[in-house]
Every structure is written in structure tokens, then in C-alpha cells.
N, C-alpha and C positions, 0 to 999 in steps of 0.2 A: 793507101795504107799497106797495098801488099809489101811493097821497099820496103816499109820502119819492120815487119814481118821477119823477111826474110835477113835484115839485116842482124836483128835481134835473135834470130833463132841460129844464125852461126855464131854471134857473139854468147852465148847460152854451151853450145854442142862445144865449145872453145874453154871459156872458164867456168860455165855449172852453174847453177844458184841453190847456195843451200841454204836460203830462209826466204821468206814471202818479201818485196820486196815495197818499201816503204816509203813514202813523202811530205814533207812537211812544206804549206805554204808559205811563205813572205813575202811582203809587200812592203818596199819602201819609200818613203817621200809622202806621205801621208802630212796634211790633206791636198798639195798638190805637186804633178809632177808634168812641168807645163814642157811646151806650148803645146795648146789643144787648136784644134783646126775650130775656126770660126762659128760661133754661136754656142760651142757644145763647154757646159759649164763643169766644175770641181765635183760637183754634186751629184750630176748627170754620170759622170765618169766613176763615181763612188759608188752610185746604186746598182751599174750594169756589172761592176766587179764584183759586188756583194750578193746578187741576185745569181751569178753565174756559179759562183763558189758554193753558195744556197744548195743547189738544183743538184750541183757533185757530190753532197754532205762532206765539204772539202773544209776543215777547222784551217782556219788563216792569222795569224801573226801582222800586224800592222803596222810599223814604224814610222814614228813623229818626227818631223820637224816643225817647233811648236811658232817658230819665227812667222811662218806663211801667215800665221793669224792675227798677227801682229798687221802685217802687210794689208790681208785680205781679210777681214774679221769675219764676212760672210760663210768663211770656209770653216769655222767651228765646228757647222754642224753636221761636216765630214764625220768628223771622231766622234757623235754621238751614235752615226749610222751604224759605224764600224760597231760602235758597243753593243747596241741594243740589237748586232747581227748574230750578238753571242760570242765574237770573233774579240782575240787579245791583242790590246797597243803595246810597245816598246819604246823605248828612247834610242833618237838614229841623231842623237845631239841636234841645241834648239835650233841651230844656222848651218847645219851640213858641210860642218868645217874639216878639215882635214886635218887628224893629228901631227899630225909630223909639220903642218907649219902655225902649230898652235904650243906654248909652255903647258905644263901640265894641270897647274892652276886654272887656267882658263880653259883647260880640257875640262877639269872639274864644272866650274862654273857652267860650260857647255849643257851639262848634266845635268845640273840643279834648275836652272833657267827652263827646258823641259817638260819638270817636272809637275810645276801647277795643272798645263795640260791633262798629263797624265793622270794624276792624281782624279780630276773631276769627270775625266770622260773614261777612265780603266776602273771606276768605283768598285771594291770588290770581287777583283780580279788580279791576278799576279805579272803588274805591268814590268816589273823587275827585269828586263831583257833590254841588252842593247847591240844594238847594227853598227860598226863603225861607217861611217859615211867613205864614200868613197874603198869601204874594204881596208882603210891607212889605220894601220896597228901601230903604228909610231917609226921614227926615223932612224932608230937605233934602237941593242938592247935594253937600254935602261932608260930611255923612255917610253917604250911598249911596258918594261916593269913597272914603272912607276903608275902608269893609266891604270892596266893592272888595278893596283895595287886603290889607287882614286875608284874605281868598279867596285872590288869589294868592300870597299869602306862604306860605300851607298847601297850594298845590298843586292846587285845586278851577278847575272848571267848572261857573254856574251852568244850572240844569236849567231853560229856560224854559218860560212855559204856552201856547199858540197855539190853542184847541180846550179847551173843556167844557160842561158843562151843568149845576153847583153841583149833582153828588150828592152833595155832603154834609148838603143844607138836608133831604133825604128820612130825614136818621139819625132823626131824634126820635120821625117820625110813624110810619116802622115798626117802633121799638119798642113806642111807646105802642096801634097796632092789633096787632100782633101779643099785645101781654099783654092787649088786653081781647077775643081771639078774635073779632075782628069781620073777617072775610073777605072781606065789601064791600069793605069801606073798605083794604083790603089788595089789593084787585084794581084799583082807584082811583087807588092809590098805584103803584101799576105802570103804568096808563095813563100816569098824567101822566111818569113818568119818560121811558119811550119816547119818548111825546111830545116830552120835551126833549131827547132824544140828536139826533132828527130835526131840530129847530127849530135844534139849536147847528150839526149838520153845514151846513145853509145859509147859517145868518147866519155861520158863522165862513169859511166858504169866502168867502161874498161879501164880508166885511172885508179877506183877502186879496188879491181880486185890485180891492180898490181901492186897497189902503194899497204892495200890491207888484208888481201887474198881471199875476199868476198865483198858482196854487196853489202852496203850499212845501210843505216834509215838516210835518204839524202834531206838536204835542205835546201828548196830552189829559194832562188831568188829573182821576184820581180818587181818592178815599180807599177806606180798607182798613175798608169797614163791612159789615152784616150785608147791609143791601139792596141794596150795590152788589153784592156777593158773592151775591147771590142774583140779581138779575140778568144778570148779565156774559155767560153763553153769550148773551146776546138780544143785548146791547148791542155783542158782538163780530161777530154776525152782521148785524145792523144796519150798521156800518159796511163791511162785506164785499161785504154787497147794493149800498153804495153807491158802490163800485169802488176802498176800501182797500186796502193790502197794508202789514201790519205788520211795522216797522222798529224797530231798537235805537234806544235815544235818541242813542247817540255816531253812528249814520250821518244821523238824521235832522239832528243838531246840526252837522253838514258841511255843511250847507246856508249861504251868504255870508248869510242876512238872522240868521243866530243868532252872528255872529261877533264881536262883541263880550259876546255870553253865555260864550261859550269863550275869547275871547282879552280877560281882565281887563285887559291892560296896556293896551287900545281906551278911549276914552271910553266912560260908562254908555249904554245902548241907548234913544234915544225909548221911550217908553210910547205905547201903541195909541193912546190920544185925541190925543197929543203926535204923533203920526205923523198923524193925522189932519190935525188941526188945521193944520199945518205944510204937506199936499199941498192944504188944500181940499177935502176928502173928506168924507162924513154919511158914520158908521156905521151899524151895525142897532142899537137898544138892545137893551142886553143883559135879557132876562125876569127877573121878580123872582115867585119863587113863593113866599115867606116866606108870605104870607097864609095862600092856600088850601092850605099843609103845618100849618099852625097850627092852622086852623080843622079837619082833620081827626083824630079819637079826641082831643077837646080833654082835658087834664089835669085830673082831681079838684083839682086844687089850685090 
């Protein structure tokens, strides 16, 4: 922990922090976000995420794809857990379609289709939040408006992402170690994760205070998988050590730079390069570990 330390306290002595600094959890693919390494079930992986986030007093966001229950009916009783953890569901559409190769009608319908889930297991609570799947805001500007525009008509706020580190590219490789008992390579698999909790908390902070000229409330984004669930008491403490305080997403989403995330009737929001681009700003590139999670317990096949 001395490294995320020291790295953090010249990024600090560099741009400053002038307010406490804030985090908002998500979780998407709810209730499953497969392949899990052998024998370890939906539910299994549901309870260790919920129990972990418990333990942080960490409020979490959850996003539905309401299809899986369709598939898996067993896995209902994911989104019961999620409720009764206190923790709030969102709509992340019912088949994790991607806008931009959907019409917007059937973006719509995306939505609606969803929403029984939501409805039965967000009972009295403001499930009114949506994840675009895949982050695809549309393939142009006037079908990003038009979604828009399908959003507020349903009464939603979208869930933006500001903060991560692509836990989900680590799904594959710790199923594939974990079935072939290789424990190396599962210990490997855990370096490098940390490692990128550490590398996103920098480069994403330092994106902010060039794109906004401080730190905002962030909003990480992770998936409901075996390794992030296996991880997350680290990863929650990791951020803790680095001077978070975990926030709902509806306080963090008060914050003026997510305001046209919440208020649809705003024009659509720049996108981070578009924001860049626009102040004269280099970002940090974003890490790309596709490789070396590939090249790890490669596939018989």
C-alpha cells in the first residue's frame, strides 16, 4: 500500500483536493455475470458481494438484466438479496443490448420489459436509474436524443460511470484458473486486479481535475462476478486507505457535472474525450489488459 501512498500523495501535492473525496458503488449484470469457476453459484457470488459491501457501510446500486431469469429462474432470488440488503436496483435494459444496434422503439421496449423485475424486487425504493449496457449511448446524435428522450418519458435517471478499472475482462480468466486448480495463476490474477484498482484511482482522479479542476463524487463501476465478489473487501479497502467515503449514487449524482445525467430534458452530456478535446486537455490512456488476462490458464480449445 506504500506505492497507491506515495503515488497519491504527489498526485495530491500536484492538483490539491479541495473537498473530501466521494464514492458511489455499481454493480452491473445483476443477477448474473458469468462464467463462474465450477460449482460456485449466482447466489453464492451475490451474498459475498453483499456481505462485503455490508462490512464497508458501502450503499450499492445494482443493475438488472431482467432476461437472466428468464433463462435461469433460480436466480430471482439474487434481486431479493440485493433488496432486503437495503441496497438500490436500476434498469441496465432486459437483454444488455446495445443501443446503437437497437431502433429506439425497441430501446424503449428494452425498458419496459425490465421493468416487472424491478417493480417486485425495488418495492419502495427509487429504482428509476438506468446503466446503458455496454456504456453505448447511441450511434449518433439523434439517436442518443431520442433514448433521451424514451428515458424521460419513463421517469429514469441515467447512472453515470466516472471511475473503474474493466473488472469484468478478469471474468474469464478466473474461471478458467480457478477450474484448472492452478493457484499461481489465481494469485496473479489478484495482483494484477489490485494493481488496477490502484492505477484507475490515479489516472481517474487526475482526468478529473483536468476535465473539471477538482475532484467530484466518482461513480465506479463494477460487475456482479465471481472475482469481483471475491475481491471487494480489498477493493473497498483499498479505496478507504485512499481517503474515500462511500456515497449513494442519488447524492453522488447531485453533484452539477452529472446534471444532465439526471435532468434528461438538458442536452446529452460531452463524453470524457469530447470534454477533453474541447478544454485542450491529454488524458491518462486508459490500460488495456485483454492480453495478459488472455494469455493466463489459456483455453483447451
Amino acid at each position: 500500500m506504500r506505492g497507491l501512498a506515495a503515488v497519491l500523495a504527489a498526485f495530491v501535492s500536484v492538483c490539491g483536493q479541495a473537498s473530501p473525496l466521494e464514492l458511489a458503488v455499481t454493480i452491473d449484470d445483476l443477477p448474473v455475470h458469468a462464467p463462474y469457476p465450477p460449482g460456485v453459484t449466482p447466489d453464492e457470488v451475490s451474498r459475498d458481494m453483499i456481505a462485503a459491501l455490508n462490512a464497508a457501510h458501502a450503499p450499492a446500486t445494482g443493475f438488472v438484466n431482467a432476461v437472466r431469469m428468464q433463462d435461469q429462474p433460480e436466480t430471482d432470488s439474487v434481486l431479493g438479496e440485493w433488496h432486503s440488503a437495503g441496497f438500490t436496483l436500476g434498469n441496465h435494459g432486459w437483454a444488455h443490448r446495445h443501443l446503437s444496434e437497437m431502433t429506439v422503439p425497441e430501446f424503449e421496449q428494452e425498458l419496459v420489459n425490465d421493468e416487472p423485475a424491478l417493480r417486485r424486487h425495488g418495492a419502495k425504493t427509487d429504482w428509476h436509474w438506468f446503466r446503458y449496457p455496454f456504456l453505448d449511448e447511441g450511434k449518433d446524435a439523434d439517436q442518443r436524443a431520442a433514448a433521451r428522450a424514451a428515458l424521460k418519458k419513463h421517469g429514469y435517471r441515467v447512472a453515470a460511470v466516472t471511475t473503474g478499472f474493466s473488472d469484468w475482462a478478469w471474468t474469464p480468466a478466473y474461471a478458467r484458473c480457478s477450474e484448472a486448480g492452478n493457484a499461481a495463476a489465481v494469485t496473479e490474477l489478484e495482483r494484477m486486479y489490485l494493481a488496477a484498482v490502484r492505477t484507475s484511482i490515479a489516472d481517474d482522479r487526475a482526468a478529473a481535475h483536468r476535465l473539471y479542476g477538482r475532484d467530484i463524487p466518482y461513480v465506479l463501476l463494477m460487475h456482479v462476478s465471481a472475482m469481483s465478489a471475491h475481491m471487494m473487501p480489498q477493493v473497498l479497502q483499498i479505496y478507504r486507505e485512499a481517503g474515500y467515503r462511500f456515497v449513494s449514487l442519488e447524492k453522488a449524482e447531485r453533484d452539477p457535472v452529472y446534471a444532465s445525467y439526471t435532468d434528461l430534458s438538458l442536452p446529452a452530456p460531452k463524453s470524457r474525450g469530447e470534454l477533453a478535446k474541447a478544454r485542450g486537455v491529454v488524458l491518462p490512456a486508459p490500460p488495456d489488459y485483454s492480453a495478459k488476462l488472455d494469455a493466463i490458464c489459456p483455453s483447451a480449445n
